[in-house]
ZAMIMAR-202829 format. One record per residue (C-alpha): residue in one letter; x, y, z. Coordinates in steps of 0.25 Angstrom, whole numbers, plus 5000, padded with zeros to 4 digits. Example, Ala and Ser with C-alpha at 12.3 -4.5 7.8 and 13.67 -1.06 7.14 Angstrom:
2
{'A', {5049, 4982, 5031}}
{'S', {5055, 4996, 5029}}
***
This chain:
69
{'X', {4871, 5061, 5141}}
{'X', {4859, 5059, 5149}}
{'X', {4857, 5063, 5162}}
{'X', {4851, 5057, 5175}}
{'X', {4844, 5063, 5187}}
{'X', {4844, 5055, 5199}}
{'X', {4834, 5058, 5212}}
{'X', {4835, 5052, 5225}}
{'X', {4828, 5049, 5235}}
{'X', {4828, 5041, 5250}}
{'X', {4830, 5026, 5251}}
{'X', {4841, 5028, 5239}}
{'X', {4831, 5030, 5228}}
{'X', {4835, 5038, 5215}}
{'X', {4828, 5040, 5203}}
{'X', {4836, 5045, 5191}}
{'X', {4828, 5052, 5180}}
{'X', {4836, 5051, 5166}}
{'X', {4831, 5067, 5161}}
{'X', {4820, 5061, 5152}}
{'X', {4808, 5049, 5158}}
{'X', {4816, 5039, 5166}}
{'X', {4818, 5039, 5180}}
{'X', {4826, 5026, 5186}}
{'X', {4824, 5024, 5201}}
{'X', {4836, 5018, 5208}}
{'X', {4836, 5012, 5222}}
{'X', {4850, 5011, 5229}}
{'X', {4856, 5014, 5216}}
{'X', {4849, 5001, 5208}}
{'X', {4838, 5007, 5196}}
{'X', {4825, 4999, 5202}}
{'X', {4814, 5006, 5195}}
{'X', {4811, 5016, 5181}}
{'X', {4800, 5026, 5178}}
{'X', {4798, 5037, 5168}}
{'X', {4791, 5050, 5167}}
{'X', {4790, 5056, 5153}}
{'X', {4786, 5069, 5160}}
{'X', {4800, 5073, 5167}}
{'X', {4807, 5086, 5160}}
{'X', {4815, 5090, 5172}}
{'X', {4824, 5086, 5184}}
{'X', {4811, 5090, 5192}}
{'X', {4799, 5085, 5185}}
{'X', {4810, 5071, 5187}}
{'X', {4811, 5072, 5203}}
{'X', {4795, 5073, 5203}}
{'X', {4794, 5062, 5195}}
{'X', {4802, 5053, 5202}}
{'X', {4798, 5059, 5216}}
{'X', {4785, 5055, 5211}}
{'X', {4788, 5041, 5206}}
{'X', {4795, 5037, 5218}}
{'X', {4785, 5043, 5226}}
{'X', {4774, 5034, 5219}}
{'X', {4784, 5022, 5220}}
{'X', {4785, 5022, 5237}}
{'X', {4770, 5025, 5238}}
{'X', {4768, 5012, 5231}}
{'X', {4777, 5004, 5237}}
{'X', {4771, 5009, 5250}}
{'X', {4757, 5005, 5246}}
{'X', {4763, 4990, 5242}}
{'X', {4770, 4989, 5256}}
{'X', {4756, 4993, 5263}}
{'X', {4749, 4984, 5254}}
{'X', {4759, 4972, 5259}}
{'X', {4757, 4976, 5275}}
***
């Protein structure tokens, strides 16, 4: 049985990683976006990756709500 890894975060955002290259992201319990990572081998190498993906996520988002002011 596989196992999942779920990290949150504010505004109710988690990101479950299933142990291999997938990561789901879930916003108030609903799955809204995917990405992979081929690179992740552990639980840690997994947070960095999806601190890093969501990190990259809202400094687009806040450049697309500049770009619309």
């Amino acid at each position: 049985m596989k196992s999942y890894i779920r990290f949150k975060y504010e505004d109710d955002i988690e990101i479950e990683w299933n142990g291999s290259a997938t990561f789901n992201v879930f916003n108030g319990g609903k799955n809204v976006n995917c990405f992979t990572d081929y690179g992740c081998k552990t639980m840690e190498q997994a947070q960095e990756s999806a601190d890093e993906w969501l990190g990259e996520q809202l400094e687009e988002e806040k450049l697309r709500n500049a770009d619309s002011n």
